[in-house]
C-alpha positions in Angstrom: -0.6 23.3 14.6 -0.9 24.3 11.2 -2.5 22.7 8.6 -1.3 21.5 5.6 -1.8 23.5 2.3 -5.1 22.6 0.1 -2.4 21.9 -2.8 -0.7 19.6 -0.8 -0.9 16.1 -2.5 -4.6 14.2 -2.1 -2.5 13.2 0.9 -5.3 10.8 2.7 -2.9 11.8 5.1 -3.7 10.8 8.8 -3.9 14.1 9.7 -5.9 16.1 12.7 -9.9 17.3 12.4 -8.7 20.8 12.8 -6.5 19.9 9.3 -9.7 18.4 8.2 -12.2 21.6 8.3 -9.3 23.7 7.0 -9.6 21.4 3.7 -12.9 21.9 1.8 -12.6 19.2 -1.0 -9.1 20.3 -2.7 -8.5 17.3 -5.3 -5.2 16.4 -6.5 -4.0 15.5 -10.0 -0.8 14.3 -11.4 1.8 16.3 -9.0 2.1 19.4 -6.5 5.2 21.9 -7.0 7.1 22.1 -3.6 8.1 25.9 -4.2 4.5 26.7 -5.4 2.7 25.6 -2.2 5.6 27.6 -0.4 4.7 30.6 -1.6 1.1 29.9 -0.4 -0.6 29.2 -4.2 -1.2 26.5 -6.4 1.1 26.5 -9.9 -1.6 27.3 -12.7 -0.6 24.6 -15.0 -0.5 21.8 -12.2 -2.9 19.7 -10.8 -3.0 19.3 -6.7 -2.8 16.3 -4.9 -5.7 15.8 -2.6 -4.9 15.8 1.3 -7.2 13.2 2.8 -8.2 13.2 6.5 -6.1 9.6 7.9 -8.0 9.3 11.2 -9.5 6.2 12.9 -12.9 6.1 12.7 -13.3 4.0 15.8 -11.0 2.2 18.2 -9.6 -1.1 18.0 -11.1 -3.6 20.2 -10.0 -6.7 19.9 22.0 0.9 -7.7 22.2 -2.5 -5.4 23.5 -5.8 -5.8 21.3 -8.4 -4.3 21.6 -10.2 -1.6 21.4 -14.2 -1.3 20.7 -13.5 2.6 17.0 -13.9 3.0 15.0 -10.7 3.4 13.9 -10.3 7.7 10.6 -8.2 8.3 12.0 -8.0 11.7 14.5 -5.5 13.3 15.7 -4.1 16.1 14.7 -1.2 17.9 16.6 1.2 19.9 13.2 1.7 21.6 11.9 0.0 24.4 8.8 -1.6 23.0 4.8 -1.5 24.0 4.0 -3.7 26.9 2.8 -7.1 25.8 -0.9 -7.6 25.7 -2.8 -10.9 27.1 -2.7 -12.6 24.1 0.7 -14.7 24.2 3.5 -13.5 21.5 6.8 -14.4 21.0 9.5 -11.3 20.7 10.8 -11.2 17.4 14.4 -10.0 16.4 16.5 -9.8 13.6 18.3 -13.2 13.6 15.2 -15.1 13.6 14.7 -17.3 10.5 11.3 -18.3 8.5 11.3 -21.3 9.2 11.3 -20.8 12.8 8.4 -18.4 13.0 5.7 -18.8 15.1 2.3 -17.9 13.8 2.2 -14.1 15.4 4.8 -11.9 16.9 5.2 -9.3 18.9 7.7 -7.0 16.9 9.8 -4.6 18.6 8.2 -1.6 18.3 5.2 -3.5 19.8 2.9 -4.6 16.8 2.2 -7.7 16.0 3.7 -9.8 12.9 1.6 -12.6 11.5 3.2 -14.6 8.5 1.6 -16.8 6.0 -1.3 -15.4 5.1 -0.8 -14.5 1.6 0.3 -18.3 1.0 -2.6 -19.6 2.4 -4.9 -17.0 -0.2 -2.9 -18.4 -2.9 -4.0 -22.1 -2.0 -7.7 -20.7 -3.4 -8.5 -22.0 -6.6 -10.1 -19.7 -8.5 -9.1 -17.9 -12.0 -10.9 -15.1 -10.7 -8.7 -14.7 -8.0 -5.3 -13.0 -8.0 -2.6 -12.0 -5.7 0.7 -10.4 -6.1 1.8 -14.0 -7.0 0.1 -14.1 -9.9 -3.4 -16.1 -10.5 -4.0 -18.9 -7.6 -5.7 -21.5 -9.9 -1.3 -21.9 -10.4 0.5 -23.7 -7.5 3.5 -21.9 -8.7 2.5 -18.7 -10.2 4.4 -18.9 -13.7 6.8 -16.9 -14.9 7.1 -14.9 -11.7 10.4 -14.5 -9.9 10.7 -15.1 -6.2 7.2 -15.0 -4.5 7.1 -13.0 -2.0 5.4 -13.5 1.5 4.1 -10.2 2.8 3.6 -10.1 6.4 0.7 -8.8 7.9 1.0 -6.1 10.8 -1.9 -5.8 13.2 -1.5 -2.2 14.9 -2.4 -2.3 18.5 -3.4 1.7 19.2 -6.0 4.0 16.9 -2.9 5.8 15.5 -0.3 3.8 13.5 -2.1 2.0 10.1 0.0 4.3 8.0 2.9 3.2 9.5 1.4 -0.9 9.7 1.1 -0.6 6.1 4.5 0.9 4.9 5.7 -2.1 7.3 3.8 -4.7 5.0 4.9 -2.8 1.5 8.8 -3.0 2.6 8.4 -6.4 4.2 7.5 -7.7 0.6 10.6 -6.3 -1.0 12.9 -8.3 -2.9 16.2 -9.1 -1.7 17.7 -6.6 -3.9 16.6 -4.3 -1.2 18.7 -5.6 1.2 21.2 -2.6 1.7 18.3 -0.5 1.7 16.7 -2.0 4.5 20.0 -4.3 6.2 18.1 -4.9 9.4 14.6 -5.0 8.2 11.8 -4.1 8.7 12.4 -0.5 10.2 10.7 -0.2 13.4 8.6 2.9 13.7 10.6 4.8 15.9 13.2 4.5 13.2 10.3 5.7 10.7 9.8 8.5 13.2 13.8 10.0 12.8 13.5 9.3 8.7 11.3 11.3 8.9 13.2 14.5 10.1 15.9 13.8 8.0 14.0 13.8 4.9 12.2 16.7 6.0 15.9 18.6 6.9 17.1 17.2 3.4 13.8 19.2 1.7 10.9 15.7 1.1 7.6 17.3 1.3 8.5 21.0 3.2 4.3 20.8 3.4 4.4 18.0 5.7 7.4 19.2 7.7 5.7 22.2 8.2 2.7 20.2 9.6 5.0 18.0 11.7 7.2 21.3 12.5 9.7 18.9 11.3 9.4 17.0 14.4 8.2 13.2 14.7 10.3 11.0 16.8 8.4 9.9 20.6 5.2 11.5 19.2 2.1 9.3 19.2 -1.8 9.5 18.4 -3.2 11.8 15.9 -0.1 14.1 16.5 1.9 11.4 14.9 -0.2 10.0 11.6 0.9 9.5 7.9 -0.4 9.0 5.3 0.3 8.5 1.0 2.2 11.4 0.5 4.2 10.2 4.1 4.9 7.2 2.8 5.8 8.3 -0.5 7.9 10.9 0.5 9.8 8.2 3.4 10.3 5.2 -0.4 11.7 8.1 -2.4 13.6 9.5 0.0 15.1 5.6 0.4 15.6 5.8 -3.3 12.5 3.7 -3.9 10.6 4.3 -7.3 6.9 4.9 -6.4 3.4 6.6 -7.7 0.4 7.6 -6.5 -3.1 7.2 -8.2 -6.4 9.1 -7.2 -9.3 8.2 -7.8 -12.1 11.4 -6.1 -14.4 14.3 -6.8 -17.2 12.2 -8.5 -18.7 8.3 -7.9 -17.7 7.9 -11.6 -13.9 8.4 -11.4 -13.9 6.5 -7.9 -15.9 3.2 -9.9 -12.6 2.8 -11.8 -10.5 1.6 -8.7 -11.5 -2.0 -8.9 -10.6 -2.2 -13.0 -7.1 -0.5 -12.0 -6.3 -3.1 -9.6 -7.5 -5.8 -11.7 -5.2 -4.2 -14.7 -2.5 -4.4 -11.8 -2.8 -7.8 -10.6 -3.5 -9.2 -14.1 -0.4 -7.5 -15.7 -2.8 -6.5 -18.0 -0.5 -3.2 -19.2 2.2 -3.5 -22.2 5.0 -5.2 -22.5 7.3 -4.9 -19.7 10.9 -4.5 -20.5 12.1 -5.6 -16.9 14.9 -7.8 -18.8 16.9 -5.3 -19.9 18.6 -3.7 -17.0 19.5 -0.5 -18.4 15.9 0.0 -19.8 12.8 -0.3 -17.0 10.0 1.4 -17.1 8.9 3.9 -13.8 6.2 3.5 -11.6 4.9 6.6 -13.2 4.8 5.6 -16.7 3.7 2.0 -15.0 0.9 4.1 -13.8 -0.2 6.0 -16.5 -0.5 2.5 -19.0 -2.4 0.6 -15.9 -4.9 3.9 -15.4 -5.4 3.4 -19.4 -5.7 0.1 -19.5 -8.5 0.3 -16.5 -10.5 2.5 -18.3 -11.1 0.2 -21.2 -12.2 -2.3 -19.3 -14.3 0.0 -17.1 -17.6 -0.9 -17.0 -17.4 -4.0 -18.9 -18.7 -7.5 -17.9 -16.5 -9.5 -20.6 -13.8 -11.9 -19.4 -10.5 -10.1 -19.2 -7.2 -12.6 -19.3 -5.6 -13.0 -16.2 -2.3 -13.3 -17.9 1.5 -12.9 -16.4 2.9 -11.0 -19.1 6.2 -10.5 -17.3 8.3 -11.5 -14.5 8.5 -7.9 -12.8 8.3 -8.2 -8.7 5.2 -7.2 -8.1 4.4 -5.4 -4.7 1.5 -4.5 -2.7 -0.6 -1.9 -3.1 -0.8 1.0 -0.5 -4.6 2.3 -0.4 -5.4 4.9 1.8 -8.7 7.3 2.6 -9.7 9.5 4.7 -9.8 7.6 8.1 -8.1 4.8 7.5 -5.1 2.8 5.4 -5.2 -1.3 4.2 -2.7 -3.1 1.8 -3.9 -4.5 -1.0 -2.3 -8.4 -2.1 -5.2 -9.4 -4.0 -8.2 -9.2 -6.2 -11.2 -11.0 -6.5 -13.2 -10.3 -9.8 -17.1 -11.0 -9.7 -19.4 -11.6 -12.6 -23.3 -11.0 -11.5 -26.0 -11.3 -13.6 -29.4 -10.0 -13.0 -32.7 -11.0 -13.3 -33.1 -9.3 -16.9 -30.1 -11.9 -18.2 -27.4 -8.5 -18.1 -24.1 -9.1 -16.2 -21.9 -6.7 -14.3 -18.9 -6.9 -12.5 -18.0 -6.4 -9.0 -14.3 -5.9 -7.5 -13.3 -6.9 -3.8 -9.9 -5.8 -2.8 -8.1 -8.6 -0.8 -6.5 -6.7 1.8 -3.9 -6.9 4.6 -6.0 -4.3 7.3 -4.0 -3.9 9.9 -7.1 -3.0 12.2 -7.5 -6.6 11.8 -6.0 -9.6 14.0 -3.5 -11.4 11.8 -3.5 -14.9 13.7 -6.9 -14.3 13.9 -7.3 -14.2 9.8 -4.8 -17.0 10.0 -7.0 -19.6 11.6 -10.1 -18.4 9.9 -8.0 -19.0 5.9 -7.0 -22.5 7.6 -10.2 -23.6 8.8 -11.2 -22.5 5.1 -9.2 -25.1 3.8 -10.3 -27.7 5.7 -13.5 -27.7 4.4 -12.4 -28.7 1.4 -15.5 -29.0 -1.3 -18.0 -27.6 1.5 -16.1 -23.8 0.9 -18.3 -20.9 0.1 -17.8 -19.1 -2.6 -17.1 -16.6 -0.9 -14.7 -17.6 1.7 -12.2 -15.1 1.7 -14.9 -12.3 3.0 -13.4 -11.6 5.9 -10.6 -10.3 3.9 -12.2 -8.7 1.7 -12.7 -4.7 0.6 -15.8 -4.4 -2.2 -14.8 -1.6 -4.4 -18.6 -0.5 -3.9 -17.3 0.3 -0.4 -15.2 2.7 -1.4 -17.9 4.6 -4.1 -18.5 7.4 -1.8 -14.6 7.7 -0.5 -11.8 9.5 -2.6 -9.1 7.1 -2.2 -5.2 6.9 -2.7 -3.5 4.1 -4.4 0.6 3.7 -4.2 2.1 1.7 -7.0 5.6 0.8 -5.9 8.1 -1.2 -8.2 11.0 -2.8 -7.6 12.9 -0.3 -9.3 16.1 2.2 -7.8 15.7 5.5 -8.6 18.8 7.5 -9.9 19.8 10.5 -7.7 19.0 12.9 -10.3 15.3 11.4 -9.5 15.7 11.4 -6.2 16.3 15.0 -6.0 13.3 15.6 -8.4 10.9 14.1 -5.7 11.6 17.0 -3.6 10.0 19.4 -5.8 6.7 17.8 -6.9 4.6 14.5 -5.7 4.7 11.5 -8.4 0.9 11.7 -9.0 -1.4 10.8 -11.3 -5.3 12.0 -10.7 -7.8 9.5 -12.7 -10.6 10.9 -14.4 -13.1 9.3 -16.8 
């Protein structure tokens, strides 16, 4: 099979070995012209999107009017799912209600749903601590409209993260989304024939070629996506989203943590989310956040941990080369050394899909119970430390609540929405 081009986007694609030593350390920046990588060569004037390596680097062991109908991660499948494993589920479809869900799930494309989790986080008092629901030292996160309650997928194969996490992003979507998503969640069989179509309509002709536009009943490496996958599947839906790099050097990778923090604070400018007509992209979204993390790059002052606005706010997709998490959260860490100097450390809270959600269920509730006897630490075991990541180029996709117009729409078919972080 073909690799994909060096200029394709710093897609930490999931992509094969043989696509791996074909790509020696191309490095995106803020887009990739579709035509340009046709004709085999990178356009002068534009930065390249760097095509990260997705594979797992072990195995598993263990315009729309909303809708008052509330939003279902689950949905049918036309697919006969994955047989059940020992642990005991309960099959999920697209009738069942919230308030009728077990703790886990089998879903119908045979993952596993766990719900809850992000509203057990929040019940963690601690201003350093923040979540797509704002800061959790607030019961109810002010000023924010409609908390949402992300579900967690737990893959059970070496092969499907990329698709796990895209699960999480959409399940997190307002109900504005609705007739974007009418059943659901999409299964990922049904991810598998969006993505022929939006390869025959002309998304990402790189990855198509890859693919030789074919996807649906293919499984294992064959089969993976990545951020330029997923991007490619949201704006083909019509969904406004970005991606941020952050590679070629330690330095530009360090600013990952402030960016998050800048996300999760609201720390950017005003938001005009009010006025309909008027809403700013994810791209522009992007650019202010990547400025606003470098100014407070580095520092070990306090930063405010205000809501500014009451824009959804949705995961994070964050992707390198081996692996994919989502990111709900943010815990900021203020160490001071032996010499009296302080520094700050970042640690992602994630949604890993690697990772067995009723499992991190019990673990957040057994957290709880211990009441004042908590570590200060306690949410570990869902944590990523930014330090983690140093040596990794990494992906970030900023999605928004926001339609994209058709003219946009067609637009994505030419160039990646990317922005490339240097410092």
């Amino acid at each position: 099979m073909s690799s994909r081009s060096n200029n394709a986007v710093i897609d930490l694609s999931n992509d094969s070995p043989e696509r791996s030593r074909r790509r020696h350390g191309s490095v995106m920046d803020d887009g990739r012209n579709y035509s340009d990588v046709r004709q085999g060569r990178a356009a002068a004037a534009r930065p390249q999107v760097i095509d990260l390596v997705n594979e797992p680097s072990s195995p598993r062991t263990s315009d729309s009017k909303p809708s008052s109908r509330a939003f279902t991660p689950y949905a049918q499948s036309s697919r006969q799912s994955s047989p059940p494993t020992k642990r005991k589920r309960t099959e999920s479809n697209a009738t069942t209600s919230a308030a009728a869900m077990p703790i886990s799930q089998r879903s119908a494309d045979g993952g596993v749903i766990t719900h809850n989790l992000l509203n057990l986080i929040d019940q963690f008092r601690n201003q350093n601590t923040l979540t797509i629901n704002g800061n959790t030292t607030q019961s109810t996160p002010r000023n924010v409209k409609n908390p949402k309650q992300p579900f967690h997928y737990t893959q059970e194969d070496t092969w499907s993260c990329g698709f796990r996490n895209l699960q999480m992003l959409i399940s997190a979507m307002p109900p504005s989304f609705q007739s974007i998503f009418p059943n659901g969640v999409p299964p990922l069989n049904e991810f598998q024939s969006s993505f022929e179509i939006l390869w025959a309509e002309g998304f990402d002709p790189t990855g198509a070629h890859h693919h030789d536009s074919k996807m649906v009943g293919k499984s294992g490496k064959v089969s993976w996506i990545g951020a330029v996958e997923v991007w490619s599947y949201l704006s083909f839906r019509g969904i406004d989203a970005t991606i941020v790099q952050f590679a070629k050097n330690m330095e530009n990778r360090s600013c990952i943590g402030s960016f998050v923090w800048a996300y999760f604070s609201r720390l950017g400018p005003e938001c005009d989310c009010q006025a309909s007509n008027s809403r700013m992209t994810s791209y522009q979204y992007a650019q202010e956040l990547v400025q606003t993390a470098k100014q407070i790059h580095g520092s070990a002052e306090e930063t405010p941990s205000l809501i500014t606005c009451s824009c959804t706010l949705l995961p994070l997709y964050l992707q390198w080369a081996g692996h994919s998490v989502t990111i709900v959260g943010i815990r900021r860490e203020r160490i001071i050394t032996s010499n009296g100097s302080a520094s700050i450390r970042y640690h992602l809270i994630v949604f890993d899909p690697q990772k067995d959600g009723g499992m991190l269920r019990n673990k957040l509730t057994n957290e709880l119970s211990k009441s004042g006897q908590r570590q200060r630490n306690c949410l570990n075991f869902m944590e990523l430390s930014t330090e983690r990541l140093l040596n990794k180029d990494t992906q970030v996709l900023l999605s928004t609540a926001r339609i994209i117009s058709d003219h946009e729409r067609e637009r994505c078919k030419e160039r990646v929405s990317c922005i490339s972080v240097t410092v």
